[in-house]
N, C-alpha and C positions, 0 to 999 in steps of 0.2 A: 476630517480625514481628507487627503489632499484628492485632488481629479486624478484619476488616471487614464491615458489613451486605453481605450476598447486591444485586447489583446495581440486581435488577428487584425487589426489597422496597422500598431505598431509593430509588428513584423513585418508586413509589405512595407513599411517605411523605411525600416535595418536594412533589407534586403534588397531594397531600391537603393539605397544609397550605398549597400556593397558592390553592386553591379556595374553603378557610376564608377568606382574608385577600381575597376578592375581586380578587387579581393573580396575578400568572406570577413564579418563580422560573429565572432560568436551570438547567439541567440536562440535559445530554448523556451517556447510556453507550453505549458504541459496542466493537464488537469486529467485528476481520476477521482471518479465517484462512486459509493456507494449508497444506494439510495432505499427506501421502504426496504431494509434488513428486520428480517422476521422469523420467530419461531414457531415451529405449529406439531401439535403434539396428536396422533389418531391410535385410535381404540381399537386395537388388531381383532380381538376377541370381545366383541360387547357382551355376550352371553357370561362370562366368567365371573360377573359380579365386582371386577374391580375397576375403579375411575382413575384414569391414567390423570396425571400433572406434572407439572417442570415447576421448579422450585429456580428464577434466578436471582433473588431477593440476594444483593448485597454479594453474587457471584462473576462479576464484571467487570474489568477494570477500562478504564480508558488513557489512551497514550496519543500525543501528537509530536513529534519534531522532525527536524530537518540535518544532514551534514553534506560536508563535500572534501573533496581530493583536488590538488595542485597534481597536474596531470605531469609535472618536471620534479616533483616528490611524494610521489601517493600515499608513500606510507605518513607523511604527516596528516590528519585526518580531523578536521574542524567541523563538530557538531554541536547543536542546541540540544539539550533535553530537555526542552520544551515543558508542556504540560503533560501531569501524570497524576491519574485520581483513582484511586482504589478506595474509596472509603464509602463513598456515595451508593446510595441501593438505586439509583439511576447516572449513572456514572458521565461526563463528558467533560473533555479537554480541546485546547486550541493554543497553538501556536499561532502567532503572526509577526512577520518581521519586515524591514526593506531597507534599503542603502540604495545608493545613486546605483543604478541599474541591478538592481535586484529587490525581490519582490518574492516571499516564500510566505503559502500561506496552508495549516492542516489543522482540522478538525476531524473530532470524533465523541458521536453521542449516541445514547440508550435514552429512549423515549419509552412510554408508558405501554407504548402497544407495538412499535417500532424503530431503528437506531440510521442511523448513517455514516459515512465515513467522508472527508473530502480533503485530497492531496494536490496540493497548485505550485508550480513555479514558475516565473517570469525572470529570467537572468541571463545577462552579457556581458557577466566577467570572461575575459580570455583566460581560456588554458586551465578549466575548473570543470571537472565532473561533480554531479549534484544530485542528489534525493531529499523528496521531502515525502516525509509516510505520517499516515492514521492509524492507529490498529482502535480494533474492541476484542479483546480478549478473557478467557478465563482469571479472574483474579488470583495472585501468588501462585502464578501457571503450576501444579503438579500436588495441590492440595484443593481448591475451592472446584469440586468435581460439581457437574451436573447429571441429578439419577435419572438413568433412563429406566421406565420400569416394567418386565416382564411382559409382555403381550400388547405393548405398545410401541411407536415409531416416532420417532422423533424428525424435525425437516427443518433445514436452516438454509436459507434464501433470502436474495436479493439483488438487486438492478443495478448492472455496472453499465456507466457513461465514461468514455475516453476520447480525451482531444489531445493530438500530438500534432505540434508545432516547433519546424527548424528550419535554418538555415543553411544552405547547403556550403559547406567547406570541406575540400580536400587538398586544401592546400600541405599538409605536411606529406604525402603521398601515399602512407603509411593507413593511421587509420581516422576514416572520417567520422565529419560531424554525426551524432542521432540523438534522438529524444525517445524517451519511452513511459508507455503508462501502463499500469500491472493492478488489475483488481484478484484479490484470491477468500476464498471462505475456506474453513476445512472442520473436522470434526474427527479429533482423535479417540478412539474407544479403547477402556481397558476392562478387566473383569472384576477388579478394586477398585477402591480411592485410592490405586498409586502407580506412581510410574515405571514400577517393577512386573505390571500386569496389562502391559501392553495388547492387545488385540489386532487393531487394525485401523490406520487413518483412510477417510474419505477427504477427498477436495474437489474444487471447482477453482478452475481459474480462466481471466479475462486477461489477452497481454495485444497490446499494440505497439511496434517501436518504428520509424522512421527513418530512415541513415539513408545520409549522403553519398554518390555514388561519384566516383571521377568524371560520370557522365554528364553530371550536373552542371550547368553554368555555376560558377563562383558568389554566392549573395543571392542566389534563387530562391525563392519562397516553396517548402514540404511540407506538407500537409494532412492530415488522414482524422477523422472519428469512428468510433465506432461502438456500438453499443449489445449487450447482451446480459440473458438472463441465468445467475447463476443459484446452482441449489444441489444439496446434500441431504442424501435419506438413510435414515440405519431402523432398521425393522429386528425390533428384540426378540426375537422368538424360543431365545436360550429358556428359559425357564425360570431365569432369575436374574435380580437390576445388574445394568451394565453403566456403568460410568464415563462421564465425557467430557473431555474440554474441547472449549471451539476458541475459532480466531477467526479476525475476518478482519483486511488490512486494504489500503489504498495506497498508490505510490506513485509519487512524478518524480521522472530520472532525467539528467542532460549531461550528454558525452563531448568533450570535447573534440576537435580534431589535434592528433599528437602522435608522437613517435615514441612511445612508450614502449617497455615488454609486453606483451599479448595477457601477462598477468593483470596489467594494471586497474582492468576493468574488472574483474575476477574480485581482486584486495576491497574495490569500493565494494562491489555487495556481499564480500563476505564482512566486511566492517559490518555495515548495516546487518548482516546478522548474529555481528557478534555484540551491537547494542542490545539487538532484542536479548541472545542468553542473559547477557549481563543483568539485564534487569529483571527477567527474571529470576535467575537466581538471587540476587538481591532478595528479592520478594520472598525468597520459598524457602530462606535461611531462617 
């Protein structure tokens, strides 16, 4: 595997030598993690004689890849589908790629006792908006339910790490450079196994984003980490199992600086969440 300069070097390098040149280099490193993701199941009523458990044997899927947008035609929309493992009773996938100035890298794993998630990009194409995401999600989203059962709670948590890295550009006046990282878990509850019996989602989310400001020298080094703990509780107390998918995703975004319609940033993440419908629908056909 070739050397790579250390991340936050080679952005004070871009960024030194945008400042030399009196302009802005595009340049986004971005990293988001999710770390010790864990389930834990408690015994609301221990007197009632029943022993609560979580069944996720073969209920998990894992997904990694990456896409982006030509900020001068968005709607053209180039993505990897990466890795995608629904088979596995311990599920994990990974993407990795790189080209002369770029560098995308995502994984996602279910371990025996705990999972994680890891979304990274490194890239200084001009005029390119960029996400690279992990999920671990419910397998064939909308059938492979998780029982939560009667007098038990269910808690789904985990440690988000964010490092956002940019360059500051505003040269087209309009809208400037930024980076972003976005950790999220959620847990959607219904009263069946189906998605006609909707209840009620819970979430946790972790967002960091970065942008450049007119204020900023042209080629400046921004910067920001940050870290937090995220977690979801549902306490069954209904009388009878309650069913649930969960999802839990990592994400590194980079925006260009550009003169676009105010949509264009809008189109990239709804793209990104029209991969996710996609597949799973795929799945749940």
């Amino acid at each position: 595997m070739p050397l790579r300069m250390p991340a936050s070097l080679r952005l004070v390098t871009l960024a030194a030598a945008a400042a030399l040149s009196m302009g802005a280099a595009q340049a986004h490193v971005v990293s988001a993690e999710l770390s010790n993701l864990r389930f834990e199941v408690v015994d609301l009523d221990p007197g009632d004689g029943r022993v609560p458990s979580l069944d996720l044997n073969h209920r998990l899927s894992a997904h990694a890849w990456s896409m982006h947008t030509r900020v001068d035609d968005p709607l053209q929309v180039g993505t990897s589908t990466g890795d995608i493992d629904e088979t596995s009773a311990l599920p994990s996938a990974a993407d990795e790629h790189g080209a002369p100035g770029v560098w995308h890298r995502s994984r996602a794993e279910m371990g025996a006792t705990a999972g994680s998630l890891l979304a990274e990009l490194d890239d200084t194409r001009p005029g390119m908006n960029l996400s690279v995401s992990a999920e671990l999600a419910s397998r064939n989203y909308g059938q492979s339910f998780i029982a939560i059962q009667a007098g038990s709670s269910l808690t789904i948590s985990a440690e988000s790490l964010l490092g956002v890295n940019t360059v500051a550009d505003c040269s087209t006046g309009v809208f400037c450079a930024a980076a972003q990282g976005t950790t999220a878990l959620s847990l959607a509850l219904f009263r069946a196994p189906s998605l006609n019996e909707a209840l009620q989602t819970v979430s946790d989310l972790h967002n960091l984003r970065v942008e450049s400001t007119p204020a900023d020298a042209p080629g400046s080094l921004l910067q920001q980490q940050s870290s937090d703990s995220l977690s979801v509780t549902f306490e069954n107390r209904s009388g009878a199992t309650v069913y649930a998918l969960v999802d839990f995703q990592a994400s590194a975004y980079g925006f260009a600086a550009a003169v676009p319609e105010p949509s264009t940033y809008a189109l990239m993440l709804a793209g990104l969440g029209g991969v996710l419908l996609a597949r799973r629908r795929r799945a749940a056909a």
